[in-house]
C-alpha positions in Angstrom: 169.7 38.3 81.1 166.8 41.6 81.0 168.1 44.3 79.1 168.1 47.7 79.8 164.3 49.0 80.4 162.6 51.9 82.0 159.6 49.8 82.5 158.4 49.6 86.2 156.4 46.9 87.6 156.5 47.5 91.1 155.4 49.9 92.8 151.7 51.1 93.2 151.4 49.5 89.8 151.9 46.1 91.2 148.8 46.2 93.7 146.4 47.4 90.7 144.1 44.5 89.2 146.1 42.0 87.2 144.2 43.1 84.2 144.3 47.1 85.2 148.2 46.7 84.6 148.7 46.5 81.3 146.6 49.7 80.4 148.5 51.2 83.5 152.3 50.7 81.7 150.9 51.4 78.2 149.7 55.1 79.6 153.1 55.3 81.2 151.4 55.9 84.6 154.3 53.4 86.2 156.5 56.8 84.4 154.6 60.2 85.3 158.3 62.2 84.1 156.3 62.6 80.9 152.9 64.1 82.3 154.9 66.3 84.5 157.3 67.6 81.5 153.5 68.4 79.6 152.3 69.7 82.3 155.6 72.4 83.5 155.1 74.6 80.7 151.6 75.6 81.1 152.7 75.8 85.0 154.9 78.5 83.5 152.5 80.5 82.1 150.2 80.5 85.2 153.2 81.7 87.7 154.0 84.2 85.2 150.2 85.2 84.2 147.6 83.9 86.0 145.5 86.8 87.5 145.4 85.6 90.6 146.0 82.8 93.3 142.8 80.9 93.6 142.5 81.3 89.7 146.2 79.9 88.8 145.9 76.9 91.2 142.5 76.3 89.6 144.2 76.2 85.9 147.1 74.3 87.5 145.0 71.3 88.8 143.1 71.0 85.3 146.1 71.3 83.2 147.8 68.7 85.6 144.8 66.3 84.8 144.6 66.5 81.5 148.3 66.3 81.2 148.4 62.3 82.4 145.1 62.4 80.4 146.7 63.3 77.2 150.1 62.1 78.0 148.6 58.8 78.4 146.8 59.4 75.2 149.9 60.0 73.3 151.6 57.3 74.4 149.1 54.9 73.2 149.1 56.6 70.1 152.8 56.0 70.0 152.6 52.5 70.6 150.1 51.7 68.4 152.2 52.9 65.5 155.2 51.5 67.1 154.3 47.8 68.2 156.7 46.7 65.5 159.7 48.6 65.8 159.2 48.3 69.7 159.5 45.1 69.8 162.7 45.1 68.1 164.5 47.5 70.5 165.6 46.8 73.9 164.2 49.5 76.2 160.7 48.8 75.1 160.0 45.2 73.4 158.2 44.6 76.8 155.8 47.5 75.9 152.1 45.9 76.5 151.4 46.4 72.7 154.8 45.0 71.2 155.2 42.3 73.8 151.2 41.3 73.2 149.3 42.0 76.3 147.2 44.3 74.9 145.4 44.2 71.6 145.3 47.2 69.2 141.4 47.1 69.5 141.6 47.2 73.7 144.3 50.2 73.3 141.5 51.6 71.1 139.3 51.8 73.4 141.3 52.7 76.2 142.8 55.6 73.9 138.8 57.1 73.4 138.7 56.9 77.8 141.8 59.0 78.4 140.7 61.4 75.2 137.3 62.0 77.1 139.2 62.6 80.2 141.4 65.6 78.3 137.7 66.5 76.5 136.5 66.9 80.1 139.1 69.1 80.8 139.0 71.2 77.8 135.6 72.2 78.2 136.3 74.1 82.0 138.7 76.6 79.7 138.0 79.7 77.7 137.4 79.3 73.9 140.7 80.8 73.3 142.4 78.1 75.2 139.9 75.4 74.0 140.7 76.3 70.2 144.4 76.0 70.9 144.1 72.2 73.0 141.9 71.2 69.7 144.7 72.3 67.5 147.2 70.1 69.3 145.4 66.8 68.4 146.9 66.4 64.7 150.6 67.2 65.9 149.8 64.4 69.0 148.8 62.5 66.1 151.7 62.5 63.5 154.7 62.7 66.4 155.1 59.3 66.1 155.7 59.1 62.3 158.5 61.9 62.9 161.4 59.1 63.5 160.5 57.6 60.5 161.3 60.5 57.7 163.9 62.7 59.7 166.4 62.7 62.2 165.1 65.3 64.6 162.0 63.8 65.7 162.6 65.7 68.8 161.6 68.5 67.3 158.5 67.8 66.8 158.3 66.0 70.3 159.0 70.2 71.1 156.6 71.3 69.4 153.8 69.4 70.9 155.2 69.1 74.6 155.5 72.7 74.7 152.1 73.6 73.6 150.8 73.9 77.3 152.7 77.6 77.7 150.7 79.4 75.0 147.7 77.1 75.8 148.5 78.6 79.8 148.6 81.8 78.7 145.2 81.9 76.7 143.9 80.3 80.0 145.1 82.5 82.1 144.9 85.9 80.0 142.3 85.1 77.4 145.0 86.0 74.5 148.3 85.1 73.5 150.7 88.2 73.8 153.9 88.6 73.4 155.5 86.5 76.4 153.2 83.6 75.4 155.5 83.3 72.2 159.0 83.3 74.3 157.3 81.0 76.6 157.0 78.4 74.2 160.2 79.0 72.2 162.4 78.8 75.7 159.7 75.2 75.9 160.7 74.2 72.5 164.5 74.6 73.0 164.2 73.0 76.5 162.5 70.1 75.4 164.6 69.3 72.2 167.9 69.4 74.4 166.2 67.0 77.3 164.5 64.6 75.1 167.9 64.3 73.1 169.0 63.3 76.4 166.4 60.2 76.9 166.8 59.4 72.8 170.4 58.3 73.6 168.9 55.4 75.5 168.0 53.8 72.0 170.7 54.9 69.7 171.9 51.7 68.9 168.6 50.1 68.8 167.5 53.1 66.5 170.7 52.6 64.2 169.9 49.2 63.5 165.8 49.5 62.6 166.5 52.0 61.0 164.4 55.3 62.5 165.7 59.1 63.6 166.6 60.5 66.3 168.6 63.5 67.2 170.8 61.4 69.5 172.3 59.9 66.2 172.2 62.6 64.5 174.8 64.7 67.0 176.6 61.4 68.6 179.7 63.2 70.3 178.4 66.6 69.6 175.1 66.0 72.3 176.9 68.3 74.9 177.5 71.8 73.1 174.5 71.2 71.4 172.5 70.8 75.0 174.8 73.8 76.4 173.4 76.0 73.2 169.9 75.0 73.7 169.7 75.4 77.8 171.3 78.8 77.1 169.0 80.0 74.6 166.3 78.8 76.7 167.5 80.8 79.6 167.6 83.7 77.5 164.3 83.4 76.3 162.6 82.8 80.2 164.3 86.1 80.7 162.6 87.4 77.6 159.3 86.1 78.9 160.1 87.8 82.1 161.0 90.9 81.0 158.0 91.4 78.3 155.5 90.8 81.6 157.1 92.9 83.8 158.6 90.7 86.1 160.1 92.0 89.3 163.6 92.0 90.4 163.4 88.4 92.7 162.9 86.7 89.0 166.4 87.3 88.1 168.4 85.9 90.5 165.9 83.2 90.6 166.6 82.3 87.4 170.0 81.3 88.7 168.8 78.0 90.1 167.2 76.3 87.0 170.0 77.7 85.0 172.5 75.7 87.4 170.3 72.5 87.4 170.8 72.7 83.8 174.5 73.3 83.7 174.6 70.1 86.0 172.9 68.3 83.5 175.5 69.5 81.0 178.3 68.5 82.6 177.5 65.4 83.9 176.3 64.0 80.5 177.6 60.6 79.3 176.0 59.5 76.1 177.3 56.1 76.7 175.6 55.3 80.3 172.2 55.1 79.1 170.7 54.9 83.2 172.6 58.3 83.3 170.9 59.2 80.0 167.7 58.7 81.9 168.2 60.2 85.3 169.4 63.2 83.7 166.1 63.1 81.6 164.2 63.2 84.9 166.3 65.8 86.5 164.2 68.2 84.0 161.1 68.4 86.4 163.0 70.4 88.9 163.9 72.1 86.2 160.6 73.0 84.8 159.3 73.5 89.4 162.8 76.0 89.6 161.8 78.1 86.4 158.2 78.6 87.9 159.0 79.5 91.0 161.2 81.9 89.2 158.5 83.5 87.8 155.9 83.5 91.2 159.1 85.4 92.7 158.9 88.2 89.7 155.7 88.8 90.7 156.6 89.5 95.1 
């Protein structure tokens, strides 16, 4: 019997090309919760900053593009390193690297497409924001090695996920002030806790090659940890808020992403990995509620 995956073959995926498909599932496009999580944070910073309408949905489109670009990027990156290990774990063995239907040298060359895609992209910014999408490449790099020398790859998986808000902000403003920084701290926090979340889907799996992961590292002690880290992101949106002079409509909504996340808290089992997932996913409307919050600051 198929194990657990969260690799889809239906779908729009199933009326590409035979041969389109593989490239398709090892950029995760059958998946887009990953582009959209890369993507919310630099949505943040243009709700909160962009100087005006036509100019934020202009930086919103490019950053959504280069977000599946470079999501898609990553994620070859991650499987080439990983084509061993993923084919001992459940969830991914049928990977198009680890299960063999793409070669390393095809995923190569597929990697360089998507990286002129996100080049393409780069290019329509400001030099401020250019210099900080170069800087991401070496972290993009190296995330994949994270699970193999510490147990809080996630961390790292922050670090570079939440690079979009002070990348959004030097878009948007042409510097990085003060609520760039609690931007991508309440990013940081946010995306440690959610991706904690997914890592419980391989715990077991993890345990027995051998790698890190945050999930293993808490075990039984995932919820407070998620309740300390959605709260301290929530305090550090309101920071962001607060240091650009957000309105009044941005506090109360601030309410609604802060209940999505106590939902998420609550509901957690650690031991129903489809759960595990869902709850994962749940974070885009997360990510959609806290930028609203900060377009109402600005009524």
């Amino acid at each position: 019997m198929q194990g657990f995956t969260d690799i889809r073959h239906e779908g729009w995926v199933a009326r590409l090309p035979a041969g389109w498909r593989p490239y398709a599932l090892l950029a995760r496009f059958d998946r887009p919760i990953g582009a959209w999580l890369l993507f919310l944070p630099g949505l943040w910073a243009f709700a909160l900053a962009a100087p005006g309408w036509a100019e934020g949905l202009r930086l919103a489109a490019l950053f959504l593009l280069g977000a599946f670009a470079m999501r898609g990027a990553g994620c070859v990156v991650n499987d080439l390193w990983d084509r061993d290990i993923d084919a001992r774990v459940e969830r991914t063995r049928g990977r198009p690297l680890a299960s063999g239907a793409v070669r390393p040298k095809q995923a190569l060359a597929f990697l360089a497409g998507l990286c002129l895609v996100g080049l393409a992209v780069l290019v329509q910014l400001n030099p401020a924001a250019i210099w900080l999408g170069l800087g991401a490449l070496l972290p993009i790099v190296l995330y994949p090695l994270a699970k193999r020398v510490t147990n809080w790859p996630q961390a790292m998986l922050g670090f570079v996920f939440s690079w979009a808000a002070p990348e959004g902000m030097a878009a948007a403003t042409g510097t990085l002030a003060a609520p760039a920084y609690a931007l991508w701290a309440a990013g940081f926090v946010w995306i440690l806790a959610y991706d904690t979340i997914y890592a419980h889907q391989d715990r077991e799996d993890d345990a027995k090659v051998g790698i890190g992961s945050t999930a293993l590292r808490l075990g039984e002690n995932t919820r407070p940890f998620l309740a300390g880290c959605y709260a301290l992101m929530l305090a550090l949106l309101g920071l962001a808020g607060w240091l650009a002079g957000s309105g009044a409509w941005f506090w109360p909504a601030l309410l609604l992403p802060a209940a999505l996340l106590a939902h998420q808290v609550v509901r957690l089992d650690i031991h129903d990995p489809a759960l595990c997932l869902r709850l994962f996913k749940a974070n885009r409307e997360v990510g959609l509620a806290v930028a609203l919050a900060f377009l109402a600051g600005r009524l």
